[in-house]
Structure formats: C-alpha cells, structure tokens
C-alpha positions in Angstrom: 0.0 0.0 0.0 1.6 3.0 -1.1 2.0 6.1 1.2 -0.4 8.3 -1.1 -2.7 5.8 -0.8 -2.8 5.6 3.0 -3.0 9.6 3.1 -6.0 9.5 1.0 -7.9 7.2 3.1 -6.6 9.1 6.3 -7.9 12.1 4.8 -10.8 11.2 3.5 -12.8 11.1 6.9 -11.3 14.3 8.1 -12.8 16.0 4.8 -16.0 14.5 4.9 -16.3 15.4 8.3 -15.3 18.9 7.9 -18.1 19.1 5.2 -20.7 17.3 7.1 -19.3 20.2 9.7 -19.8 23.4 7.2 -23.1 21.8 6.2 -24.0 22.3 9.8 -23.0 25.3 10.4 -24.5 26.9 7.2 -27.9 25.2 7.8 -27.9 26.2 11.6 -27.1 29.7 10.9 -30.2 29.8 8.1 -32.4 28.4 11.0 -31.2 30.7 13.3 -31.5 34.0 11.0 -34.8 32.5 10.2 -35.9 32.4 14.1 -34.3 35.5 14.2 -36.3 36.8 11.1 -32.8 38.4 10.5 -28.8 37.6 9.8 -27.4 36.6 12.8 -23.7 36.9 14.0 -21.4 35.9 17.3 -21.6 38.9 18.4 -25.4 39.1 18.6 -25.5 35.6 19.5 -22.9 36.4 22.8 -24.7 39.8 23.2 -28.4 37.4 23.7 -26.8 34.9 25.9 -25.1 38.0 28.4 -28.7 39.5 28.8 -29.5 36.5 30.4 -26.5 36.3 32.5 -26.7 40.5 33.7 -29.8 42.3 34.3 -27.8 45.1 33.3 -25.7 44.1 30.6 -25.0 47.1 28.0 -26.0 45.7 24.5 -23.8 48.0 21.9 -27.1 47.9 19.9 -29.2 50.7 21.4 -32.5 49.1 20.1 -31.4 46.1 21.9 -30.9 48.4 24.9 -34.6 49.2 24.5 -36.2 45.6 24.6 -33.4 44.7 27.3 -35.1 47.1 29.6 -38.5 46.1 28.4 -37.6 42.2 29.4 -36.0 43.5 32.6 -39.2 44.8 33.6 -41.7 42.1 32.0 -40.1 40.1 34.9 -40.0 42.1 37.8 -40.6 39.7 40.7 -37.6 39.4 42.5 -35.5 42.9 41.3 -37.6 45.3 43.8 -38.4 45.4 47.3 -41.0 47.1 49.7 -40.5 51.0 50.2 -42.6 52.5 53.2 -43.7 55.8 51.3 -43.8 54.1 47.5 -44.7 50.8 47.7 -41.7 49.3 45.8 -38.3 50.4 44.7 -35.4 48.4 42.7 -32.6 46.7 44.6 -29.3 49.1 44.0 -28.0 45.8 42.5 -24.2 45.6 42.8 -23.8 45.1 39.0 -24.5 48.6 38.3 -22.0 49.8 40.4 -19.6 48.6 38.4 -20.5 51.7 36.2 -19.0 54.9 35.4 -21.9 56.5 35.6 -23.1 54.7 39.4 -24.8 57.5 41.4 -25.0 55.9 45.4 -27.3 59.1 46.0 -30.0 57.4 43.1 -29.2 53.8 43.6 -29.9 54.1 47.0 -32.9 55.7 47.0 -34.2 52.8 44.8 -33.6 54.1 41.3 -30.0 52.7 40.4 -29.9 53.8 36.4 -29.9 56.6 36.9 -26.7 59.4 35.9 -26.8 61.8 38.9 -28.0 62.0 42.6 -31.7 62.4 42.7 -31.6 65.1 45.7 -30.4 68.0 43.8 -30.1 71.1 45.1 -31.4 74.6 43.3 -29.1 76.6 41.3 -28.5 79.1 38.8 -26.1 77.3 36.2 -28.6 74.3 36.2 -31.8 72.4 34.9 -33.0 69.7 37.1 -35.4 68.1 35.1 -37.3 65.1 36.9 -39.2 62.2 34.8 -42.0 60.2 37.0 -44.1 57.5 35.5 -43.7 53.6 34.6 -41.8 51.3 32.8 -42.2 53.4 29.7 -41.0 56.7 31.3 -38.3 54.6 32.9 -37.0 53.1 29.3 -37.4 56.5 28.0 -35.0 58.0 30.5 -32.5 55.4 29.8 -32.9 55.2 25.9 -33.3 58.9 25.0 -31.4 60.2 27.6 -29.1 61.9 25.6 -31.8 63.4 23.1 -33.7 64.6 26.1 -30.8 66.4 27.3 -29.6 67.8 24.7 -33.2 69.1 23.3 -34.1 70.5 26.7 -30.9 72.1 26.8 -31.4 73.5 23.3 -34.7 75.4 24.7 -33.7 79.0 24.6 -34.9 80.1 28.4 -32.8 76.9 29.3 -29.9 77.9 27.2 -26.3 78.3 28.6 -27.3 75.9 31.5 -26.5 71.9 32.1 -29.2 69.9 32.4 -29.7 67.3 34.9 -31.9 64.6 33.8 -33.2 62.4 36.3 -36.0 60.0 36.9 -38.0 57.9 39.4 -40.2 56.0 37.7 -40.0 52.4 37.9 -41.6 49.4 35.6 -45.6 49.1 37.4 -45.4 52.4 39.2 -49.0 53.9 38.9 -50.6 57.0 40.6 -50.6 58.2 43.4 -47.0 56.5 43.6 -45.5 58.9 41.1 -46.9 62.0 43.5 -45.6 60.3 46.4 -42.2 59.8 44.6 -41.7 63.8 44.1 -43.4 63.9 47.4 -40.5 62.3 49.1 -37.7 63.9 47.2 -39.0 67.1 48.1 -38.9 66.2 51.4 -35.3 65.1 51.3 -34.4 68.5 50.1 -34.6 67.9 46.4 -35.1 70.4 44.0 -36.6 70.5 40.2 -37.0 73.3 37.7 -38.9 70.4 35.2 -41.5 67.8 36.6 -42.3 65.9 33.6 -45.3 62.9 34.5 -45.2 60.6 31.8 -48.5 57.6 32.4 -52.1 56.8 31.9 -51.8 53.2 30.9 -50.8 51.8 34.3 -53.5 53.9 35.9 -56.5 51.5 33.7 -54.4 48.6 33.0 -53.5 47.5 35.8 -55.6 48.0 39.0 -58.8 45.3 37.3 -56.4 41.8 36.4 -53.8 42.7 39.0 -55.9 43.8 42.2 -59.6 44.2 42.2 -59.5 40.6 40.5 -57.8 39.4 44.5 -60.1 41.5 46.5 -57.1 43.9 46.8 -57.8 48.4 46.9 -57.4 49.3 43.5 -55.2 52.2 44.5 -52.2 50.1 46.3 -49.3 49.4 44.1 -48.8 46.6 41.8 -49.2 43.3 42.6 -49.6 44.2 46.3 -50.9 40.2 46.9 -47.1 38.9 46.3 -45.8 41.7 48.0 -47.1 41.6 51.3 -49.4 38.3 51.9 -48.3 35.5 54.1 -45.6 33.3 51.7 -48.9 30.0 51.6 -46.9 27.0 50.4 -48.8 27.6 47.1 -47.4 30.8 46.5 -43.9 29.1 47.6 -44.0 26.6 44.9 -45.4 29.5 42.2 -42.2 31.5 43.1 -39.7 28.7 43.5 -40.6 27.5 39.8 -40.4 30.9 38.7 -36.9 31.2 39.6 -35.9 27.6 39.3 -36.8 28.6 35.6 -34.9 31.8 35.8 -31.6 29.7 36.9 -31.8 27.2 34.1 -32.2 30.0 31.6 -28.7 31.3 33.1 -27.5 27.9 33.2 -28.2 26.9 29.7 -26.5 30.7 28.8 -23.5 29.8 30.4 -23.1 26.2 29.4 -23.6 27.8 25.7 -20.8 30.9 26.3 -17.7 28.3 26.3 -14.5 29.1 24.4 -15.7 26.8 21.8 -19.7 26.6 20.9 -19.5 30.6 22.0 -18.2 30.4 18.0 -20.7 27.6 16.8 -23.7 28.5 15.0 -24.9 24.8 15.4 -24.1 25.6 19.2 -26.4 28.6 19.2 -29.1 27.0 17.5 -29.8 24.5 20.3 -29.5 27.5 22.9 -32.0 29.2 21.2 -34.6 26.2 21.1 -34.4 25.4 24.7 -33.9 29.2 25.8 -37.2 30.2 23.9 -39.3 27.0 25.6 -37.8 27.9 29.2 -38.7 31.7 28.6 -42.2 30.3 27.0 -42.6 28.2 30.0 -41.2 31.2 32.6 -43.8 33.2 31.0 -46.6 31.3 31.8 -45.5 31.0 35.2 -45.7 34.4 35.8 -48.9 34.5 34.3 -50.1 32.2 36.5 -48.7 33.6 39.5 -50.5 36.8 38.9 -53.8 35.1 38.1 -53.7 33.5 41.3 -56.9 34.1 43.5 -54.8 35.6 46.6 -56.2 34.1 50.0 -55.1 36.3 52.6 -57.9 38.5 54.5 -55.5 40.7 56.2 -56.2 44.6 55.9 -52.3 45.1 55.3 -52.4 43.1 52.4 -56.6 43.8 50.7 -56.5 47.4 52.3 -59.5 49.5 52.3 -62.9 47.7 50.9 -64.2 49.4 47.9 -67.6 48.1 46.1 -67.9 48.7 42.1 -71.5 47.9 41.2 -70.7 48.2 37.3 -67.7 47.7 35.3 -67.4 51.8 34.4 -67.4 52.8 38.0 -64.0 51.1 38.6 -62.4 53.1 35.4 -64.6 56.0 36.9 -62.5 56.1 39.9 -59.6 55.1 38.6 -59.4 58.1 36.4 -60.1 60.2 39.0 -57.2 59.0 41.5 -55.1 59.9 38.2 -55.8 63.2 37.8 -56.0 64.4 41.1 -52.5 63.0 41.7 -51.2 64.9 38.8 -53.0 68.2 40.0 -51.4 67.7 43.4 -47.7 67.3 41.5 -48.6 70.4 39.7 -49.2 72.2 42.5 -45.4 70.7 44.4 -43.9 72.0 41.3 -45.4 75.6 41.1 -44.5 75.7 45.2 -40.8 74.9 43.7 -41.0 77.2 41.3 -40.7 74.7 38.9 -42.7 74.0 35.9 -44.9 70.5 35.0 -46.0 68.6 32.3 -48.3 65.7 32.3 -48.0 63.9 29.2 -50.8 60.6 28.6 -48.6 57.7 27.0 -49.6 56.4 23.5 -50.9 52.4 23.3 -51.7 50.3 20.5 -55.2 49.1 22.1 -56.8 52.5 22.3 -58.9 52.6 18.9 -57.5 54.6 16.1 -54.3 55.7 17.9 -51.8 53.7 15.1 -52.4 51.7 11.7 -50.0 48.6 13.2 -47.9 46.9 10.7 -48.4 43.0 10.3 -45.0 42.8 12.6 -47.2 44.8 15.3 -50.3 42.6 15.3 -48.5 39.1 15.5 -46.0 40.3 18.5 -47.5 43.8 20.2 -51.8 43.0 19.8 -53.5 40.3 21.3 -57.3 40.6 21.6 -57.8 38.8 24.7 -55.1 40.5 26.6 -55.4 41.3 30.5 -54.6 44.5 30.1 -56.8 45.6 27.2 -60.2 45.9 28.3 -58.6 49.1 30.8 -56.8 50.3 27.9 -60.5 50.1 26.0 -62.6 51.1 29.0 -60.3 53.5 31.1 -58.3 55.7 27.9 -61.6 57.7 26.9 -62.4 58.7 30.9 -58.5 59.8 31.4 -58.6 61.8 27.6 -62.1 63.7 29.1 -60.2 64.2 32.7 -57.2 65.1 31.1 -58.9 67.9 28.9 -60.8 69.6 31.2 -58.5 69.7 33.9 -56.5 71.3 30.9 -58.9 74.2 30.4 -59.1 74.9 34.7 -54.9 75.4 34.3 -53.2 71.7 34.7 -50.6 71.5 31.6 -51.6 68.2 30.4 -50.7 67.1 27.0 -52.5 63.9 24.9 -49.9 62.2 23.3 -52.0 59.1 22.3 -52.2 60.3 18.8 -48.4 60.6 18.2 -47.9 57.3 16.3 -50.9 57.9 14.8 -48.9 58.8 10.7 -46.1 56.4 11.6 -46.3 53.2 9.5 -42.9 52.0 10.7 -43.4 49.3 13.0 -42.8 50.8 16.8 -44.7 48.5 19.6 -42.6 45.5 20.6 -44.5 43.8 23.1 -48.5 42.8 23.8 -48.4 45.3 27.2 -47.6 49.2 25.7 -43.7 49.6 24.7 -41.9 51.0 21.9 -38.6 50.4 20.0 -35.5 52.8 19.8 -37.7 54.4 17.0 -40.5 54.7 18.9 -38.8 56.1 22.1 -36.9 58.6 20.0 -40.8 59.9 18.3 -42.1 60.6 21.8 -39.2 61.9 23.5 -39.7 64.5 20.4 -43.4 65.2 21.3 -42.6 66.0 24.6 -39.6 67.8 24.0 -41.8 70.2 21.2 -44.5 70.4 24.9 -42.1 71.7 26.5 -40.6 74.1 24.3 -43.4 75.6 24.2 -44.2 76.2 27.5 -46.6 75.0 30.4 -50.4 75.8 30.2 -51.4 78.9 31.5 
C-alpha cells in the first residue's frame, strides 16, 4: 500500500467530516436568522446569551438596549423590594455599580440607572429636570437620555445651562406612587425646575387583572398580593418554579458561552430552542402567579374595601385617582418654582391611535389581553379628565395620537412599549411640549 494511498484514506474522513461540519454550520445559521427573522452573528448571538447572565448588561445595539429594559421589567418579581412611602423600589443591584456612571445618591434611593444624585439642590447654572411615571418613562430615560438632554438644553430660556436629567419611575409604578415619589424627594431636600409625569396606561391597565380581580384596593401598588401576603406554600412553589426557571435560563447561557460553541452556530441553535421554551414556560409561570386568586384577608395586604356595582365605576374612579394626583404634583412644582407637564402615553389598544404593521399585530396586539379591556374602558375617561382639567390650568398634553402617521413598525411587546424608533418619536413630542411652555 503506497504512502499516497494511505493519506487518502486518512484524509478522507477528516474532509468529509469537515463538510458534514460546514453543512451544519451553514444550515444552523439559516435556521437561526430564520428564528431571528434576520442575519445573525457571534456577536449578537454572545450579546443574547449576556442579557440573560446580567440584568444590566449594555448591549452596543441601542435598540437592543430598549427591549433589554423592556424584558428586565416584564419580569420584575424578585428585582424590587417594599419601600414604606412608594410601595416598591429596585434593589441598588451591585452590577451597576460597576459603572462609570453609578450614582449611590439614586441607587440608594431605589432608582440605580440613573446618571446623577436624585436630591439635587437649586441653582443658577442648572436644569433639574425630573421624569416620574412607569416602565415606559423609565425606558425612555435610559434610551433617550441623551436626546432629552440635549433638546431641553437647546430650549432658549434653558440655554447656557446643564441639564440634569433624572427620573424615578419604575416598571408598574401607577398613581398616586408617582406623586408620592416627588413627594419624598422634596422632602429630602430635592429640587426640580422640570416635573415631567409621563402615564395613563398603568393607571387603567393595571388595578382590574392585577388587584380588584384578589379583593385587593385598587389604589395600592402593583401586585400588592405577592408583596405583602403571608408566603402560603402555594405561592412558595409558584415563586420557587419561577426562579428555578430563571436559573436554568442562566445555566443553559452559560453552558452555551464556552470558548468553543460561543463560535458555533450549530451551538447557538440548540441554545436558542431550549432558551425560547424555558422563557415560553417562565412566561406562563408568571402569568399564572399573577392570576392567582390571593387568600389572605389581612387589611395590610386587601387594604380598604371598595364596592364597584358596574364595570365603568372602577375606570370611573380610577381616572379620578389619576388626575387628582397629577394636579397635586402640579401644585409641588409651582410651590418649587418649577414648571410641570403631564403627558398621557400612547398604546396600540386605544382605537385609532396607530395603523399597526403585520409585525405589530402578530407580537405587540392580542385581543384577549389582560390589560386591554382598561386600555379600552379607562383611555376615553382619562382623555375627558385630562382635557378639562387642561382648560381649569393643569398643563396636560394627549400624546395618544403621536404614532398615529407612523407606519414603521414601533410597539414590541403585547403590554404598551416602543422600539428605539419609537422612544426617540415621543421623546420628540414631549420635548416640542415643553418648548413651548406649560399651560397657562
């Protein structure tokens, strides 16, 4: 047997298994940019895998940075803890202070992204401009921050001064916790020249599914049940699976983030099949935990007893908590000196507010949602509340319509949040509000 002979046979194997290799590869990365509905690369791949791994990992996309924070607070059991005056702050977690831009005097007050202290005091060379609201002001703080800054900055009666954005709005906060936020700040010694209150949705959305559903005051913060009821062995097991889910998802990340299927495509095919059924299956154990019927009769946790004889009288009340919490922030800020701006968020279930693109009604619409019917039942009653507490002096603004022309798709999620485009469009609006001054 010659020696050409015996390197043919010897390499024969090693081709074929290189090609059966490439094959592989090529056909894993088509599946994967088809899941992806998009080209996929390592870097995106790694970039997926380290959201799982940090709450607060950067992505160096800044869309991605959007829908990170989105995520982050889609799954908010665990990330914030009981606060006597607001209900519920976030942990400082320690990640963040690994950050340049770490501020102790925010993250310790419960509000850890954000890029200066919170208690600021009043001055001449300044703008402190504070943002109160939900998980959409709170995305829009993070996302736009720099176009927010720089527009407000660029308002002539601002002009030669640095602006200090801040915010302390948190995914869930509802009124009367943004009032009681400014409340408290104030309090400390804080001072704004800007109170911008950025909400509505929360107000409607939440308050039916999330507390009148358990018996629960409809006023109380989100998901007050979890919160503060005795830990029954049922609710144990509902929050142990939650985050025995939570740590495979990390697991399976990390198992997939070795030196060498890190750089496989066929690798990162098989993480993405089991980490979309775990985060299928997480998801429907957190919709289950907060359809659970709670069982606790303690006042603590159901609060004060309030009857609703019909459906309307719930959104009736509901709308009127809203707007005299806004009315009482206005009247904090004119007592500061500082001028408001109460701006009603856009969403896609309120009738007529955006044409949604195909993209829009397979991921952001569903018509059974939880949170539709107060989106449905409670928009109208805050628009009419909004408006005539307009014309008696409160500078409210309806910003429902804004997406109204945009065909681009913006909505990325079945509950009320936008893309990078989308942030960018409203942080616009409310930027054009304010340049042109408060309501007289």
């Amino acid at each position: 047997m010659s020696a050409t002979f015996r390197l043919r046979k010897f390499l024969f194997p090693v081709v074929l298994a290189l090609l059966v290799f490439l094959a592989t590869e090529i056909l894993s990365f088509l599946g994967l940019s088809a899941l992806e509905k998009g080209w996929v690369s390592y870097r995106s791949l790694s970039e997926a895998r380290q959201e799982i791994l940090s709450d607060d990992f950067e992505s160096s996309s800044p869309d991605k940075q959007a829908l990170r924070q989105t995520r982050r607070f889609q799954q908010h059991f665990g990330i914030n803890v009981l606060h006597p005056f607001m209900g519920f702050v976030s942990l400082p977690r320690d990640v963040v202070r690994k950050r340049a831009n770490f501020r102790p005097g925010a993250a310790n007050l419960g509000f850890p992204d954000n890029h200066f202290s919170l208690v600021q005091k009043e001055s001449d060379d300044k703008v402190v401009v504070g943002l109160f609201g939900g998980s959409v002001a709170n995305i829009l703080a993070n996302v736009a921050f720099d176009q927010l800054s720089e527009e407000i900055a660029a308002i002539p009666r601002f002009a030669g001064k640095k602006v200090i954005l801040n915010h302390a709005a948190l995914g869930g906060f509802k009124q009367p916790q943004q009032l009681m936020a400014l409340n408290y700040f104030v309090a400390l010694g804080g001072h704004f020249d800007v109170v911008i209150n950025l909400d509505g949705f929360n107000e409607v959305a939440l308050p039916g599914p999330d507390l009148v559903a358990k018996g629960i005051f409809p006023h109380y913060p989100r998901d007050w049940y979890f919160r503060t009821a005795g830990m029954d062995s049922e609710l144990r097991l509902s929050l142990g699976r939650i985050e025995v889910l939570r740590d495979q998802r990390r697991q399976n990340a990390q198992f997939f983030s070795g030196p060498w299927l890190r750089r496989s495509f066929t690798g990162a095919l098989l993480w993405t099949l089991r980490d979309q059924r775990l985060d299928g299956e997480l998801a429907s154990a957190q919709l289950e935990l907060m359809d659970r019927d709670g069982g606790s009769k303690s006042f603590q946790t159901r609060g004060p007893r309030r009857n609703y004889p019909e459906p309307e009288d719930l959104y009736q009340d509901l709308a009127a908590m809203w707007i005299r919490s806004s009315q009482q922030m206005h009247s904090i800020a004119k007592g500061l000196g500082a001028e408001y701006y109460h701006f009603l968020q856009p969403n896609q279930y309120l009738e007529g507010s955006k044409v949604l693109t195909q993209e829009e009604l397979q991921r952001a619409f569903q018509e059974d949602h939880r949170y539709r019917v107060g989106v449905v039942e409670g928009y109208p009653l805050l628009q009419s509340a909004g408006q005539k507490a307009r014309a008696e002096g409160l500078p409210f603004i309806d910003l429902t319509a804004v997406f109204r022309d945009v065909p681009q798709t913006l909505y990325t999620d079945s509950c009320c949040h936008f893309n990078l485009e989308g942030n960018f469009l409203l942080a616009r609006a409310m930027v054009d509000a304010i340049a042109a001054g408060p309501a007289s």
